[in-house]
C-alpha positions in Angstrom: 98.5 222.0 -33.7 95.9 219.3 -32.7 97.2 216.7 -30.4 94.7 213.8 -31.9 91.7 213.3 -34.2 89.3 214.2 -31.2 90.3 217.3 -31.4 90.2 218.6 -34.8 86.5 219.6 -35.3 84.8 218.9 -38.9 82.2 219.8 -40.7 80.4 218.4 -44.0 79.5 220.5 -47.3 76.7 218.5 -49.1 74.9 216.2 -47.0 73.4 213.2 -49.7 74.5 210.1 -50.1 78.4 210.4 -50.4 78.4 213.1 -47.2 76.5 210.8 -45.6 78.9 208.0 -46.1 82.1 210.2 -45.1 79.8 211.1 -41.7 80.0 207.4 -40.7 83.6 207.0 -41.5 84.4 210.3 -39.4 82.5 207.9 -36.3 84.6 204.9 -36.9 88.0 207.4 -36.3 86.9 209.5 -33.3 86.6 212.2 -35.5 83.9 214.6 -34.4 81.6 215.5 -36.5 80.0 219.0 -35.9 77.4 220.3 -38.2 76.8 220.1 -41.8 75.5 222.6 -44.9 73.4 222.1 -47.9 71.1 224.3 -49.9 68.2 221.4 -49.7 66.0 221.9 -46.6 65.1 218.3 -46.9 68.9 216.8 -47.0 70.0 219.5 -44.1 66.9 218.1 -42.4 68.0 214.1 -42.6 71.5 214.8 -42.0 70.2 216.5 -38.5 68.1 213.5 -37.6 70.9 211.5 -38.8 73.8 212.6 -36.8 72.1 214.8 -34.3 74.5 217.9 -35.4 73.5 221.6 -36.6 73.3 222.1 -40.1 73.4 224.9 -42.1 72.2 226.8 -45.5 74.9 228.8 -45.5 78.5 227.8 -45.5 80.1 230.5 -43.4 78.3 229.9 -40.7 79.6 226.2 -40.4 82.9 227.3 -41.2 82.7 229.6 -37.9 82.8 226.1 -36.0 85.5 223.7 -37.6 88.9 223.2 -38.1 88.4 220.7 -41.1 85.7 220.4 -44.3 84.9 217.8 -46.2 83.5 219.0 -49.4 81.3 216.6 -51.3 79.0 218.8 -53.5 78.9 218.5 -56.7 81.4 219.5 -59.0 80.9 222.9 -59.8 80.3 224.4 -56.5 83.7 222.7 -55.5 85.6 226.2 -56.1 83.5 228.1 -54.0 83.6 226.1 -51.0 87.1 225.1 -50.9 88.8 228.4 -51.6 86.6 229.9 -49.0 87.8 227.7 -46.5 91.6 228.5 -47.3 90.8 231.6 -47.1 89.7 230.7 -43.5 92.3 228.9 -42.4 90.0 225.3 -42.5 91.9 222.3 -43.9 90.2 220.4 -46.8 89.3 216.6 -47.6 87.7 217.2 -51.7 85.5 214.7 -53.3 87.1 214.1 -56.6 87.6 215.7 -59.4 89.6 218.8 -58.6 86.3 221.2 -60.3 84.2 220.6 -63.2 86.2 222.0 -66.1 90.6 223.3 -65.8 89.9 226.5 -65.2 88.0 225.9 -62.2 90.4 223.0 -61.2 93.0 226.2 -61.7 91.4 228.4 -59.5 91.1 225.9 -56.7 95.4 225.0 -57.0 96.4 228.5 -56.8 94.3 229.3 -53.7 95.9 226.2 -52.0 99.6 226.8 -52.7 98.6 230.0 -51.1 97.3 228.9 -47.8 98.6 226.9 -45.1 95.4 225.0 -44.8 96.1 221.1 -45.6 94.1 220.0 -48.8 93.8 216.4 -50.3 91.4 214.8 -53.1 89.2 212.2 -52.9 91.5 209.6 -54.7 90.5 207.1 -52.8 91.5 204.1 -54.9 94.9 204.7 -53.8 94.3 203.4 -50.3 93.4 199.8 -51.3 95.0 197.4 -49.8 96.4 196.0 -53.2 97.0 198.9 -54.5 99.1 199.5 -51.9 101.1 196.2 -51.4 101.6 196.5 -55.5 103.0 200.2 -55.3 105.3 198.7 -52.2 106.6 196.1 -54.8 107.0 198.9 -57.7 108.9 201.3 -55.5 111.3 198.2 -54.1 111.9 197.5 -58.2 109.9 194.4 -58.5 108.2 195.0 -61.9 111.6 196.6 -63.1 111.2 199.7 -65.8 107.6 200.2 -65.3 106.3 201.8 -68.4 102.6 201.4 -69.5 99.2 200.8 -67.9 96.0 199.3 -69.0 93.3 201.6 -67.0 90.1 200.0 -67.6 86.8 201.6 -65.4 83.7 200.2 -67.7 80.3 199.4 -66.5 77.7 197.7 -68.9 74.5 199.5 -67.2 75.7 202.3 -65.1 74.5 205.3 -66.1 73.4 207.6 -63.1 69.8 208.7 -62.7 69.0 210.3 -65.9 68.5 214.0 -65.3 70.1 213.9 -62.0 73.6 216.7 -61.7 75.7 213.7 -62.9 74.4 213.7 -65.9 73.6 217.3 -66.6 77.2 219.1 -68.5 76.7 222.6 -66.8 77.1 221.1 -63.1 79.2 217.8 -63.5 81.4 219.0 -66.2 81.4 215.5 -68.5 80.2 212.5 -67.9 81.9 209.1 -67.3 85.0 210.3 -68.4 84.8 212.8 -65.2 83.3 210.7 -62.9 85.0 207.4 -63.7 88.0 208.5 -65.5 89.4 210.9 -62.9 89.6 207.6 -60.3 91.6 205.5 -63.4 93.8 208.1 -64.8 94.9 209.3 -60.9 95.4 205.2 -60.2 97.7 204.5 -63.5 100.1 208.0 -62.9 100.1 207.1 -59.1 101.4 203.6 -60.5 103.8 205.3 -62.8 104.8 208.2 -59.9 103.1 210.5 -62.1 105.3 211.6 -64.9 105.1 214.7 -66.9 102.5 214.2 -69.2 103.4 215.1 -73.3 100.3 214.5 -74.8 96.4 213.0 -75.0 94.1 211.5 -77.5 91.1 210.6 -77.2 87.0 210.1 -77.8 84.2 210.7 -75.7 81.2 208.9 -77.0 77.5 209.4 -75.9 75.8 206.2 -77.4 73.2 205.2 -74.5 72.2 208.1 -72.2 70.6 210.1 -74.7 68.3 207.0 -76.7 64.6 207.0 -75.4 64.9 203.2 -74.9 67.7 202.6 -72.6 67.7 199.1 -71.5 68.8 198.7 -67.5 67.9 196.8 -64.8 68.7 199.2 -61.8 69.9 202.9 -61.9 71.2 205.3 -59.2 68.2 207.9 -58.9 65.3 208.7 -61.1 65.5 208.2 -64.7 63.7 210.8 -66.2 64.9 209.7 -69.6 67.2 211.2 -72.3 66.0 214.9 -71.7 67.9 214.9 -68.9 71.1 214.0 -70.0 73.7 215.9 -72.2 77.3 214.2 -71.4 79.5 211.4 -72.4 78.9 207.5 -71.5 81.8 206.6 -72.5 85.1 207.3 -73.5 88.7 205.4 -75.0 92.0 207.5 -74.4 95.6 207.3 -74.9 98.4 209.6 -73.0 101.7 209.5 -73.4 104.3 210.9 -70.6 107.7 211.4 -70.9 110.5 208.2 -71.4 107.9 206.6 -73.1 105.5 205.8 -70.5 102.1 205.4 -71.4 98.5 204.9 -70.7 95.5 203.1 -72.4 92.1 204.1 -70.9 89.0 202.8 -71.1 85.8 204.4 -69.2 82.0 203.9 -69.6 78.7 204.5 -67.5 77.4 201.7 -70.2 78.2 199.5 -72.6 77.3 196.0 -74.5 79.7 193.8 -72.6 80.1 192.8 -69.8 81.8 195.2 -67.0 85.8 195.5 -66.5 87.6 196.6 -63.8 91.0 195.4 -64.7 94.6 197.2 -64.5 97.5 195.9 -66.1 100.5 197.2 -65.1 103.4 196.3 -67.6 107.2 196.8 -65.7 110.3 195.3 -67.6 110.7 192.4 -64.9 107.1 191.2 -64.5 103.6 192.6 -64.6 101.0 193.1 -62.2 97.1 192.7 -63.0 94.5 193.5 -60.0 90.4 194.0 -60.6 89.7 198.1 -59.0 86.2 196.9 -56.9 87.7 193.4 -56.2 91.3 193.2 -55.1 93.0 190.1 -56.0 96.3 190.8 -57.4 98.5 188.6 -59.9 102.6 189.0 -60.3 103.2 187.7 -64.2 106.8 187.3 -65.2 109.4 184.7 -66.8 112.2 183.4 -66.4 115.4 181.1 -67.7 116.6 179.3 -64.8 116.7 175.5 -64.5 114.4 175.8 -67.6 112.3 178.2 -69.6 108.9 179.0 -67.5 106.0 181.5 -66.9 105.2 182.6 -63.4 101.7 183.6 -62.0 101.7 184.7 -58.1 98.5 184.8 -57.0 98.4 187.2 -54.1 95.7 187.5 -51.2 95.0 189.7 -49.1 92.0 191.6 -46.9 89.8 194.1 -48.3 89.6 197.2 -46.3 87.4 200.3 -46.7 89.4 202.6 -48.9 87.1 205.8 -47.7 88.1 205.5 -44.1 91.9 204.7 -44.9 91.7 207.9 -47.0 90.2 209.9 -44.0 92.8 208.4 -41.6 95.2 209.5 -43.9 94.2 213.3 -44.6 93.7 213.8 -40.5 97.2 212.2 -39.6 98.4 214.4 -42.1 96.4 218.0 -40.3 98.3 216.8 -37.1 101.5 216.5 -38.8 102.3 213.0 -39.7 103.3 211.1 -42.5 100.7 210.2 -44.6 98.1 212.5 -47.4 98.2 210.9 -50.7 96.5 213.1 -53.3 98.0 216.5 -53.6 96.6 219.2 -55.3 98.6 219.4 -58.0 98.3 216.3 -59.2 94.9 216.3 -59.2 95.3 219.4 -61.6 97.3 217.5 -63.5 94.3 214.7 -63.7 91.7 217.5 -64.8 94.2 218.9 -67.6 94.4 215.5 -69.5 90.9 214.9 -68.5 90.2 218.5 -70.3 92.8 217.5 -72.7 90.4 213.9 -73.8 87.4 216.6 -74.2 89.7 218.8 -76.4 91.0 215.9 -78.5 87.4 214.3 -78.8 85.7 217.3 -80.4 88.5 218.4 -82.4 90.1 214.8 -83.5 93.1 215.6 -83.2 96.3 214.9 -80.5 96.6 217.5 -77.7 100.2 218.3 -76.7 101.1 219.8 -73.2 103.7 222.1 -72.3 106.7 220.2 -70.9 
């Protein structure tokens, strides 16, 4: 066992924009970084100017010099990298989702129940500071019975670069239901202390993505229009758990209205309603005494960088303290309904789980 952060040597696997921006928080908490591995020459080759580390083509040879990965490929390649490193004994920080399809997802939870390695996934919405003063007030019984949860995660032009592996079905695995939808369906069962889930409906629409004329005015990478994009931009859900706790989602890359971050989280004492990118949470409730009335608590309080609260986390949690929020298995649990959406969309009708 590691007696602090400075010890526990860590590597990165995929080095664009999102390694990148896990290297810098790995500075901020004395976490060393120590080399890097990508198939591109040319993003092995920045990340070395970058960081002044070794980087590598081939994973093993990085995972000869850590204790710790953080995996931020995309989504298919998840699988391989992270049940490798169990295999080696190297704990895990996962970019979200779990894999690109269940099976995958699968795959990657039964390799980790089966090592002692430490693995956590990239939920990071979980470590805002709202989020977190809200779940404080949930688990001290503030909101009462909590029981249902308006997930909204909608964008009116935000589809990434058109052709690009976010967009492309074979890597990604779906489209804004995946990329988006994992972060609000993880956020409204961690508000609900995920419950078993009974069953999902839903549609996955793709409306914009694939017209020749997409109107936008900015876009994440290169559009090279509709050719390069097979996946959903969209998508409306509905899961019910058990003791009739539920869950109204609503996801898009783009739309024709205006963008909506919004949760709504209804309790049988008061409600709580907070914007996802902005913070600012609301208590709602009522009440009888001295007369009829409607109360609206507005409460404020600092933003903080969810990324590096998330990394603080999963390294106090390699050295054996509290702290790790985004275990395996619930992530599964995230790619089954997730699977279970896809399932419902193309078949129009209501998937049941197993209880």
């Amino acid at each position: 066992m590691t007696d602090d952060r400075s010890d526990i040597n860590t590597g990165i696997v995929g080095l664009g924009n999102i390694g990148q921006y896990h290297a810098e928080r790995l500075r901020e908490l004395n976490v060393p970084l120590v080399g890097g591995m990508d198939v591109a020459a040319e993003a092995r080759q920045r990340f070395a100017r970058r960081y002044n580390v070794d980087v590598y083509e081939d994973h093993q040879e990085l995972y000869e010099t850590v204790d710790a990965v953080i995996i931020t490929t995309p989504n298919k390649y998840h699988e391989e990298y992270a049940v490798d490193a169990f295999d080696q004994g190297i704990h895990v920080l996962l970019e979200k989702p779990l894999a690109h399809n269940y099976e995958s997802a699968e795959r990657i939870a039964t390799a980790a129940r089966e090592t002692d390695s430490y693995c956590m996934v990239g939920f990071n919405n979980r470590f805002a500071n709202t989020v977190q003063i809200l779940k404080d007030r949930i688990d001290r019984g503030a909101l009462g019975d909590v029981t249902h949860v308006e997930a909204n995660y909608v964008r009116r032009r935000g589809i990434p670069g058109r052709g690009s592996w976010f967009t492309r079905r074979q890597i990604a695995g779906g489209g804004a239901l995946i990329d988006l939808g994992v972060h609000a369906i993880d956020l409204a069962l961690y508000l609900l202390e995920y419950p078993p889930v009974m069953e999902v409906s839903g549609i996955a629409r793709s409306e914009f993505g694939s017209r020749e004329e997409y109107a936008y005015l900015d876009m994440w990478g290169e559009d090279v229009g509709p050719r390069g994009f097979d996946v959903d931009d969209s998508a409306s859900a509905f899961v019910r758990c058990t003791d009739d706790r539920t869950i109204s989602l609503e996801v898009a890359w783009a739309t024709n209205r205006p963008a909506n971050h919004k949760f709504v989280i209804h309790g049988s004492d008061a409600a709580a309603r907070f914007d996802l990118l902005e913070g600012g949470l609301t208590i709602h409730s009522a009440s009888t005494g001295g007369s009829p009335h409607l109360e609206n608590t507005s409460i404020d309080t600092r933003q903080n960088d969810t990324h590096t609260a998330e990394q603080r986390a999963f390294f106090d949690r390699v050295l054996g303290k509290n702290g790790g929020n985004g275990s395996v298995e619930q992530a599964l649990l995230v790619q089954e309904i997730i699977d279970g959406i896809y399932r419902s969309s193309d078949t129009k009708t209501t998937i049941s789980f197993d209880e």
